[in-house]
C-alpha positions, -999 to 999 in steps of 0.1 A, spaced: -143 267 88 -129 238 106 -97 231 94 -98 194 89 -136 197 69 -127 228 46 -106 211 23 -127 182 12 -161 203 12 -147 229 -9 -134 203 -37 -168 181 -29 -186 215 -43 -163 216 -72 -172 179 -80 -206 183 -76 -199 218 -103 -183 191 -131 -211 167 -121 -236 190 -132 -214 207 -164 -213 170 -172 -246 163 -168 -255 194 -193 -228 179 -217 -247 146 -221 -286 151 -214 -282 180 -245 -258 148 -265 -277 117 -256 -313 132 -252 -316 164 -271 -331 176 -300 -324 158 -332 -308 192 -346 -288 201 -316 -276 165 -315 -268 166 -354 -249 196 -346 -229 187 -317 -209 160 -340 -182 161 -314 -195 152 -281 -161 144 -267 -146 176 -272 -174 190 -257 -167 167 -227 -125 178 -226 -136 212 -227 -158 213 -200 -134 202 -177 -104 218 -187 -128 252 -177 -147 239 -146 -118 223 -130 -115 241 -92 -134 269 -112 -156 302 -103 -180 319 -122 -150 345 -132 -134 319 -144 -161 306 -166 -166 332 -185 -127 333 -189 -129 298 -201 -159 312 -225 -138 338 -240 -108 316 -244 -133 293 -263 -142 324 -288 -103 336 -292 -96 295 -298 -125 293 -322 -116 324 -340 -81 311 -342 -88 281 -360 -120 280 -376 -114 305 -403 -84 294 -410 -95 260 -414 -123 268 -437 -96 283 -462 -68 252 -462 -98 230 -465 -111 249 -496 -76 252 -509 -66 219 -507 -96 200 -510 -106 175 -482 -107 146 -507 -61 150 -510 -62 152 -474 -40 119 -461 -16 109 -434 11 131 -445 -9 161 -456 -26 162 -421 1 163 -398 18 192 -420 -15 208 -414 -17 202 -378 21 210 -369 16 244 -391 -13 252 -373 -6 241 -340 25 265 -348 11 294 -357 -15 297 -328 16 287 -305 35 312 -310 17 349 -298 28 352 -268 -7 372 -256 -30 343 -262 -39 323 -231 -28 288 -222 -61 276 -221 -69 292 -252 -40 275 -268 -52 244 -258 -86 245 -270 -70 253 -302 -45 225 -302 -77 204 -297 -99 218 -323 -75 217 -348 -65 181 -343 -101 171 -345 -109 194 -380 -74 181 -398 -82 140 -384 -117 141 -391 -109 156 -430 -86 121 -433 -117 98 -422 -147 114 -440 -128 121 -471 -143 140 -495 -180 138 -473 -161 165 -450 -179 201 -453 -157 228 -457 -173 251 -437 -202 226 -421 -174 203 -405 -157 231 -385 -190 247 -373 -195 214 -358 -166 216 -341 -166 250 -327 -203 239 -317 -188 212 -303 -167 232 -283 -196 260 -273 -217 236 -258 -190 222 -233 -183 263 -228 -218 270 -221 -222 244 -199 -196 255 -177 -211 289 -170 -246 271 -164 -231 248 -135 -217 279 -119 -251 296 -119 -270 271 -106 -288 261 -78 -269 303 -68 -240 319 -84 -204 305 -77 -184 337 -72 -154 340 -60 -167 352 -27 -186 314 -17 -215 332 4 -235 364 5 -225 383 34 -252 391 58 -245 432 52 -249 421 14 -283 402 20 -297 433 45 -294 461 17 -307 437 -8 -339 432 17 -337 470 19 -336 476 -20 -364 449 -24 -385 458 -1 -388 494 -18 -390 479 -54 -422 464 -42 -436 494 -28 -433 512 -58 -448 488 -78 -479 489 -54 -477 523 -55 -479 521 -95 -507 496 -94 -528 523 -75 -519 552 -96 -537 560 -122 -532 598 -139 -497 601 -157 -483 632 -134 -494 610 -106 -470 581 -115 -440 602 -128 -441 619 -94 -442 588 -77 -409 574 -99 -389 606 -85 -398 601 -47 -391 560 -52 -357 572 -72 -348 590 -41 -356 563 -20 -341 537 -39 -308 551 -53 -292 548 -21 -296 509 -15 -290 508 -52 -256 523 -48 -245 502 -16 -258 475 -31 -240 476 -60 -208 487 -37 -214 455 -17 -211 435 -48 -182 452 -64 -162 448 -31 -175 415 -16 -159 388 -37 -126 385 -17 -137 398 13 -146 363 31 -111 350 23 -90 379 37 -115 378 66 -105 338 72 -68 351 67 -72 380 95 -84 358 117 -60 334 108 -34 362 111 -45 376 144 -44 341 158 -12 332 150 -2 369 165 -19 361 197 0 326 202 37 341 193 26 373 217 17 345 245 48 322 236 69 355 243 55 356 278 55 322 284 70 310 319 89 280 305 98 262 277 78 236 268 48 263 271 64 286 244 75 255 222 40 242 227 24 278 213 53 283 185 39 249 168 2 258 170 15 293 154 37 273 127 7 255 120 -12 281 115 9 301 91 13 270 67 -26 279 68 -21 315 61 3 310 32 -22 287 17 -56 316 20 -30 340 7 -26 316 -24 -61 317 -29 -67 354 -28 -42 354 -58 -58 325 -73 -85 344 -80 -76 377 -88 -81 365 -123 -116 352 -122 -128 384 -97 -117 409 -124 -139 389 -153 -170 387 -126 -166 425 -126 -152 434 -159 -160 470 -154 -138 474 -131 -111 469 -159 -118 501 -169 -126 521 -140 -96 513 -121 -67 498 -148 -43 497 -124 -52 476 -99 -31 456 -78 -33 420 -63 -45 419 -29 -25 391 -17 8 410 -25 -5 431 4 -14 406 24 21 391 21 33 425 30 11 421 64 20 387 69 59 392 68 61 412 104 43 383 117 72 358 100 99 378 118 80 378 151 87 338 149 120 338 137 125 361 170 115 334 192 131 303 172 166 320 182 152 323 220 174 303 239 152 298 269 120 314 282 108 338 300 130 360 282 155 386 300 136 414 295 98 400 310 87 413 340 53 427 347 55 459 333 64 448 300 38 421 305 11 447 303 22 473 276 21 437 254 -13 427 263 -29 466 255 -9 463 216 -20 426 214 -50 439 210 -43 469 193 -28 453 170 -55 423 162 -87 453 160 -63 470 135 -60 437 114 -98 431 113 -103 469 106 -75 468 79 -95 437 62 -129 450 64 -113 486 46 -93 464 24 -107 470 -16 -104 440 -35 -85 459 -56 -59 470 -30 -51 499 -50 -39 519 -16 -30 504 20 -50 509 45 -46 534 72 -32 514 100 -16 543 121 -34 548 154 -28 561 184 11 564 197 18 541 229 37 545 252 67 520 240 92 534 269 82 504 293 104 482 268 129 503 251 141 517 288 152 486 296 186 473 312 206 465 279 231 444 285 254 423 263 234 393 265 229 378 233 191 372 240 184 406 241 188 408 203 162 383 198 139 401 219 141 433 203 137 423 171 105 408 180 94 438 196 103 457 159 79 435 144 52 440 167 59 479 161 55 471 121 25 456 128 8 483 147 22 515 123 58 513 113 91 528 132 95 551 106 58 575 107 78 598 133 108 609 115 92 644 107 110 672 82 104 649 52 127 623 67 104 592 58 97 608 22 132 601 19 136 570 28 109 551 12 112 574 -19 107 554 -48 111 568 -85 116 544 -114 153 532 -126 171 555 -154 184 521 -171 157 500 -177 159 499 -215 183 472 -217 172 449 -190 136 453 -208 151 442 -240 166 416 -230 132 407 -211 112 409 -247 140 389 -262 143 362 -239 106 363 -244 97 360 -276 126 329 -276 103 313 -249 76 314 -272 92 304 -301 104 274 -290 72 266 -273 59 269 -307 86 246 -322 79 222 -297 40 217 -296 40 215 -336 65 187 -333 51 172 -311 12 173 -324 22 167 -359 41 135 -351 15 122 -329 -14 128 -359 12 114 -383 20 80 -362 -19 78 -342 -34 80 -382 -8 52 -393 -17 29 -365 -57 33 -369 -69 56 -390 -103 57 -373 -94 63 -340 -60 88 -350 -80 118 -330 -70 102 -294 -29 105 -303 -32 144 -309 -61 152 -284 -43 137 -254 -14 162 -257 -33 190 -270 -43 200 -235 -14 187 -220 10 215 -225 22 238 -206 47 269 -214 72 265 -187 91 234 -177 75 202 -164 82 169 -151 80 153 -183 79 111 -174 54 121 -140 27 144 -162 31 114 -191 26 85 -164 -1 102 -149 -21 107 -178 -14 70 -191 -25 56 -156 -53 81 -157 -66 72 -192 -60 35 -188 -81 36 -152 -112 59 -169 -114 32 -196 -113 3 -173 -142 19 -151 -160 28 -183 -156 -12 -196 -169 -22 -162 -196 -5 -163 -207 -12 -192 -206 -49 -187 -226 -47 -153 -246 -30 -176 -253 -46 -206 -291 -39 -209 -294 -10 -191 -276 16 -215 -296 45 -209 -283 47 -170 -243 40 -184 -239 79 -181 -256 81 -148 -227 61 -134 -198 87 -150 -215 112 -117 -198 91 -90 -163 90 -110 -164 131 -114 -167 128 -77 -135 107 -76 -115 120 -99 -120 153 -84 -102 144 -49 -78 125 -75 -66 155 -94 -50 168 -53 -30 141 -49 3 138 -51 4 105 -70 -17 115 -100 -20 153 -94 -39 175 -123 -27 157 -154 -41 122 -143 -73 135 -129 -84 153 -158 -69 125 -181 -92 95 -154 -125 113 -162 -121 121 -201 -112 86 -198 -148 76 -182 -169 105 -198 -159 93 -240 -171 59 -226 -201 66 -207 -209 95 -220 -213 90 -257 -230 63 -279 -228 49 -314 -188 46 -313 -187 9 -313 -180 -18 -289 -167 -1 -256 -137 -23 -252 -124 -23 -284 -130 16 -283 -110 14 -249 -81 -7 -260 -78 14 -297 -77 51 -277 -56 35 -251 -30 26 -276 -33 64 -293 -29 76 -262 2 58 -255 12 69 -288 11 105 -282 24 107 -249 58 88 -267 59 120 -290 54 141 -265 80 128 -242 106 123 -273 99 163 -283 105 172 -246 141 154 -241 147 168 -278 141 205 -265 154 203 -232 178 177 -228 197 186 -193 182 170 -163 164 188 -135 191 180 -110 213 195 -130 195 227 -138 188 230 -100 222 229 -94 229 258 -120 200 280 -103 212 273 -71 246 291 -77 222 321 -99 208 323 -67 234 327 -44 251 353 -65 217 372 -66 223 372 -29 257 382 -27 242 412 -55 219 419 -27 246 420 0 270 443 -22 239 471 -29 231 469 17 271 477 18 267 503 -4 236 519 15 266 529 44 279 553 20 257 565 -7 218 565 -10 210 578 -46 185 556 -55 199 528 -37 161 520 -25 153 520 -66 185 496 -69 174 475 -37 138 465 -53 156 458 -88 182 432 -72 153 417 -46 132 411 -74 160 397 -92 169 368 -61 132 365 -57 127 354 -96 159 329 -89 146 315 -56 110 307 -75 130 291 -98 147 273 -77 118 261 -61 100 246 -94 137 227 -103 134 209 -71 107 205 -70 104 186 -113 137 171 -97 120 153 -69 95 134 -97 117 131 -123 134 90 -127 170 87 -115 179 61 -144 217 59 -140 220 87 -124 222 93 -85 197 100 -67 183 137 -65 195 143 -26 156 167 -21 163 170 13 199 187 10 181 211 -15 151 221 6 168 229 33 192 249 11 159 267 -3 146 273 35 181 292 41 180 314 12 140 322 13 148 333 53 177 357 42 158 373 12 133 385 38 158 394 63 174 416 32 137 436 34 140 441 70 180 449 71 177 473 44 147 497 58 165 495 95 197 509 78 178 537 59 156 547 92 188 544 111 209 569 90 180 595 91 177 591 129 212 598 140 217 627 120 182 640 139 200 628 171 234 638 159 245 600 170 278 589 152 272 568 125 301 560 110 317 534 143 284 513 138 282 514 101 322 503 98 308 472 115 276 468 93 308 468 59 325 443 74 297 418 84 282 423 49 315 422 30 323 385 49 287 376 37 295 387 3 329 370 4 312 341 17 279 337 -6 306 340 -36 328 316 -27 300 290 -25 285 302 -58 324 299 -70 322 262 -58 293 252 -71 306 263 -105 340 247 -102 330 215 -90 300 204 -84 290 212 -125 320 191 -134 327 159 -139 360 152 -124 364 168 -86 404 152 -86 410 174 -116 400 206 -98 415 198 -66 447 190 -84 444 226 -106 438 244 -69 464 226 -50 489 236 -79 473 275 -78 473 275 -41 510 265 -35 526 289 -63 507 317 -47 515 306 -9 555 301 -18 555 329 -36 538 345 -6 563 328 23 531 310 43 519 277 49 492 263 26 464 261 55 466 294 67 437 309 52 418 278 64 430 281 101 419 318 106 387 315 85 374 287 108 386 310 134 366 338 123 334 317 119 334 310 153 337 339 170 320 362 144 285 357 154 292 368 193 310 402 177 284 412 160 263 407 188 285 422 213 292 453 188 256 459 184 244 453 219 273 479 231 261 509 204 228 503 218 236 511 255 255 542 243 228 555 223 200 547 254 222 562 278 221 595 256 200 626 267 173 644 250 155 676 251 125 668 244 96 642 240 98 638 202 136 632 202 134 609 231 107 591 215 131 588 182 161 574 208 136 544 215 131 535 179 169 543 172 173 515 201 146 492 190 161 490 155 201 485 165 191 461 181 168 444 150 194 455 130 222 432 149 195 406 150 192 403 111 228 404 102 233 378 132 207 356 115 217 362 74 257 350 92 239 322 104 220 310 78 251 315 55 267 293 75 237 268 74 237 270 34 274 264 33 269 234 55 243 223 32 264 228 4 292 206 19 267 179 25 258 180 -9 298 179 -25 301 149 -5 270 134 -16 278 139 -53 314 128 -47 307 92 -21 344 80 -28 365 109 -18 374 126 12 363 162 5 380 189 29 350 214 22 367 244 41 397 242 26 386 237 -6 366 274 -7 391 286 8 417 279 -18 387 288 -44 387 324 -26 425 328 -24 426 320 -64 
């Protein structure tokens, strides 16, 4: 699909979806039946719930939605039922109905199993039982009034699952493959013979013999059909991704070749541009993982242990990542290396490589339970690893993309024979994961709880303060935050303006039409179809987002969409006002709960982070000496930073929309840039860590000596350790406190005992750590590049062992390539780091060097 047409015509389809679950919604409300309408007592709700479930929404996902309507309804129904018989709906009042509401609103909080959407539905349902037991007053039915609303509710759920059934079936997988539609043609076209042949039959032998030979005949389309179905869902996705993926390989293979610079430039963009595609297909495939498993729920049980394909796809795409990194660091182009020769071997992988990526998505499960086979036939890679290695710099650059392209194609470690590769991607669970696991539940089950705490705040003030303010319209306080929570963090002030503007600009359009349409009012709801439209483009932008999109059209829809509520502006103005109401509570409960600004907790997670990095660093130092379950210890601490850096990411991201008031200004830019750094070296930590584990299995096959090489690996990765927690120090010491003079002072007096004390001038340390930086890059290339020429100038025996000398030189090289780049993107964050000091402290002069390096020395 064209890239500048997908986007709008896959959320035009979703509009048109809501168009028609609305439609459903208010032909079955307005038009009806006189017994479905007199049950359906709460059109609104049937309105909010079809769009909370339809939203961007598959089939899978509908019947998600459905089942989260039943766990919802089973939630609070029953319970209902009994407080109202307890109690008596005739005591209910202000007081007694928020108690009610925040009890409840607790208790279905709290589990930590139930489903956001679930919870919300809840929230909703319970608002409208507790509320509409204050306005009827003893008229409320014990057990009539909450059928109502849990039929309420049903209809908005059925709805949903009818609009993604017709005119055809939205799956997760758009359109019917043409493989798909030929073995249905197949497996219809025999159906229809054997009904002809039944027709004509007329003894019984005759037919039973004719329902064996058709069962023959059949079973076999039956089968693929039913295999094409199971497997198809996904498929069209991770096809738009391999092609996206083998595009973006062909324009960094041609970029390497290029014959100048602007050429390569020229192809890195289109393949930068192209990736920002990729990441966002791959967010899709995991977007609906979810819905695919309830389209096939049989599948739960056939295969429980099923894996989500875009984790492999990531996998796949990372290889590709490195391969522009390579050429980023590529000082000029052609490269060194390029001649003709070379020029060739890269055009026959090229397109190895792309047929291996369409194979490996056509063979790709949705279920991605295995990897597929991607091993082919061994090329010749002499032509690039025979090379004259010098000690030029570029050379690194070059070789590591040349490592990626042999990741791509099957891996440098498939020949290491004699169990070598068992050994180094062994992987056996940790011994010790019984604390970290309680501390997991424990952390846990605190989230929840003070989830819990806050919604029934929350909801029970908003009933208590909506019913004081107009006791017949006190539903709209509670039922605008009902389905605005969420159970992690979120910009608080930018979800509540964008569900005040939202509401206030549904109302308005809802008023307007109305008055164009005074006489007309059996066409008012035909006008709420072009508004879905809208508000659906409305909920992607980045002014309004989710929360004001949903909130604009529930807005509209209780408008347009209902009757007999009274006059539409007053309506407008009193929900308006409840609204406003609510979204106070809800803001109040939130500062309550987590007072500390965004900023602020970005800065904390920002120094978690970079000593989850230096965690990482410490373990690669340790993989010189030791490898008991290193490997084991290397996926714990990469999961670990990889938790932190998502963090990261969503406090920077609530930072950037969150008010300054007093405060300075959130510097975003400083921070994103800080967040590329550390995303680029926690994938370099995946590449540097397999190259050291192939690389201490292959010189012991080659009998190559280790230990010169690895002594410079310890020190490179103890400087980065020294380095990451000094800045993590830093960020600790000063830039969480209020007074930077007061910790300069404390250092200063620290840093001239210990120096005195020591006989050596105070700026010592700085003097030869700037020294250091500035020569330590060229070292480690030089050191590296050196190794490698030794190690290519050694003889072998035979063909295997010369063929392992070529990947021992392809991954030196990679090797001094990654620790090159994780020095230089240290130095990068610290820079970014200094930036930020200054900007936090305008009025001094901040000596950033010297300042870490008298946080180091003490």
């Amino acid at each position: 699909m064209d890239s500048s047409q997908a986007p709008w015509r896959l959320r035009l389809g979703s509009a048109l979806r809501t168009v028609l679950a609305c439609s459903i919604v208010g032909c079955t409300t307005l038009y009806g039946p006189e017994s479905v309408r007199h049950t359906i007592t709460f059109p609104a709700f049937s309105y909010v719930t079809t769009i909370l479930i339809v939203s961007d929404a598959t089939l899978g996902d509908a019947l998600r939605g459905c089942w989260h309507v039943l766990c919802a309804s089973i939630q609070v129904i029953l319970p209902s039922m009994l407080i109202l018989r307890l109690i008596g709906p005739s005591r209910f009042n202000f007081g007694l109905a928020a108690v009610a509401v925040a009890l409840s609103s607790f208790l279905i909080a709290l589990p930590g199993s139930t489903h956001l959407t679930a919870k919300r539905i809840a929230f909703g349902q319970t608002v409208i039982i507790y509320v509409g037991a204050v306005i009827q007053g003893a008229k409320t039915g014990i057990i009539i009034h909450p059928i109502h609303v849990a039929a309420s509710t049903a209809l908005g759920a059925v709805a949903s699952i009818l609009a993604m059934l017709f005119p055809y079936p939205h799956l997760a997988y758009r359109e019917v493959s043409t493989e798909l539609e030929y073995e249905l043609a197949l497996f219809c076209m025999d159906l229809h013979l054997f009904c002809i042949k039944i027709y004509v039959l007329h003894t019984h032998n005759e037919i039973v013999q004719c329902l064996g030979s058709s069962f023959m005949v059949v079973h076999p389309h039956l089968l693929e059909l039913t295999r094409l179905i199971m497997d198809v869902q996904v498929r069209k996705i991770c096809r738009f991704y391999a092609e996206n993926a083998s595009n973006r390989f062909n324009l960094l293979v041609e970029a390497f070749c290029a014959k100048g610079d602007m050429a390569a430039h020229n192809l890195i963009t289109d393949a930068r541009l192209l990736s920002k595609a990729g990441a966002k297909l791959i967010g899709s495939i995991k977007d609906k993982h979810e819905g695919m498993l309830w389209e096939k729920p049989w599948l739960r049980f056939l295969k429980p242990k099923r894996s989500d394909p875009g984790e492999k796809l990531q996998e796949m795409d990372m290889p590709i990542q490195g391969m522009e990194w390579a050429l980023t660091t590529c000082t000029s182009f052609p490269v060194r290396m390029m001649d003709e020769e070379l020029v060739d071997v890269l055009q026959i992988e090229k397109k190895q490589i792309a047929l291996k990526l369409e194979q490996a998505m056509r063979s790709m499960p949705f279920d991605a339970a295995t990897t597929p086979d991607m091993k082919g036939e061994n090329t010749d890679r002499s032509p690039w690893t025979q090379k004259a290695i010098s000690t030029n710099r570029e050379d690194l650059s070059s070789f590591f993309f040349l490592y990626c392209m042999e990741l791509l194609q099957d891996g440098p470690a498939c020949i290491l024979k004699n169990g070598e590769e068992a050994k180094i991607q062994e992987s056996s669970q940790p011994k010790k994961q019984g604390k970290s696991r309680v501390k997991q539940m424990q952390s846990f089950h605190r989230e929840n709880f003070v989830f819990a705490i806050k919604c029934s705040l929350s909801l029970g003030l908003a009933v208590l303060f909506g019913l004081i303010y107009n006791k017949e319209n006190g539903y709209w306080s509670g039922l605008t935050i009902a389905i605005s929570f969420v159970t992690e963090r979120q910009a608080t002030f930018m979800v509540a303006n964008a569900r005040a503007q939202g509401t206030a600009m549904g109302s308005v359009y809802g008023i307007l039409c109305c008055f164009i349409f005074k006489k007309l009012t059996d066409l008012r709801f035909l006008l709420l179809l072009p508004w879905i439209i809208f508000t659906s483009f409305l909920r992607h932008s980045r002014m309004y987002g989710q929360a004001g999109g949903i909130a604009a059209v529930i807005g509209a829809s209780l408008i347009l969409g209902r009757k007999n509520y009274g006059t539409p502006s007053e309506f407008a103005i009193a929900r308006t006002a409840e609204a406003t109401i609510g979204l106070l509570c809800f803001v109040a409960v939130e500062i309550l709960f987590h007072p500390s600004r965004s900023a602020t907790l970005a800065k904390t997670e920002l120094s978690r982070t970079l000593r989850a990095v230096q965690d990482c660093f410490k373990v690669i130092s340790l993989h010189t000496d030791r490898k008991e379950n290193l490997m084991e210890l290397m996926r714990e601490k990469q999961k670990k930073l990889k938790y932190h850096v998502r963090e990261l990411q969503n406090f920077i991201a609530e930072a950037e929309l969150e008010p300054n008031f007093w405060f300075l200004p959130f510097h975003c830019g400083c921070y994103n840039k800080l967040l590329i750094s550390i995303c680029k070296m926690t994938d370099l930590l995946h590449f540097t860590i397999h190259l050291i584990g192939f690389l201490s299995a292959a010189s012991q096959m080659l009998g190559v000596t280790w230990e010169e090489i690895q002594e410079q690996i310890k020190n490179v990765l103890e400087h980065l350790v020294d380095k990451t927690g000094s800045l993590s120090k830093c960020l600790d010491k000063v830039l969480l406190v209020k007074s930077l003079e007061e910790i300069e002072k404390q250092l200063q007096m620290e840093s001239v005992s210990q120096d005195l004390e020591l006989g050596k001038s105070p700026n010592a340390d700085v003097s030869t750590r700037l020294g250091y930086e500035e020569t330590s890059i060229s070292e480690i290339e030089k050191s590296f590049l050196q190794y490698t020429i030794r190690v290519a100038d050694k003889t072998e025996r035979n063909e295997v062992e010369e063929m392992l000398k070529s990947q021992m030189v392809l991954c030196l090289s990679s090797l001094g390539y990654c620790l090159n780049d994780l020095k230089r993107e240290a130095t990068e964050t610290e820079k970014e780091i200094a930036e930020l000091l200054k900007w936090e402290n305008p009025t001094r002069h901040v000596n950033f060097p010297e300042l870490l390096s008298k946080l180091h020395a003490t």
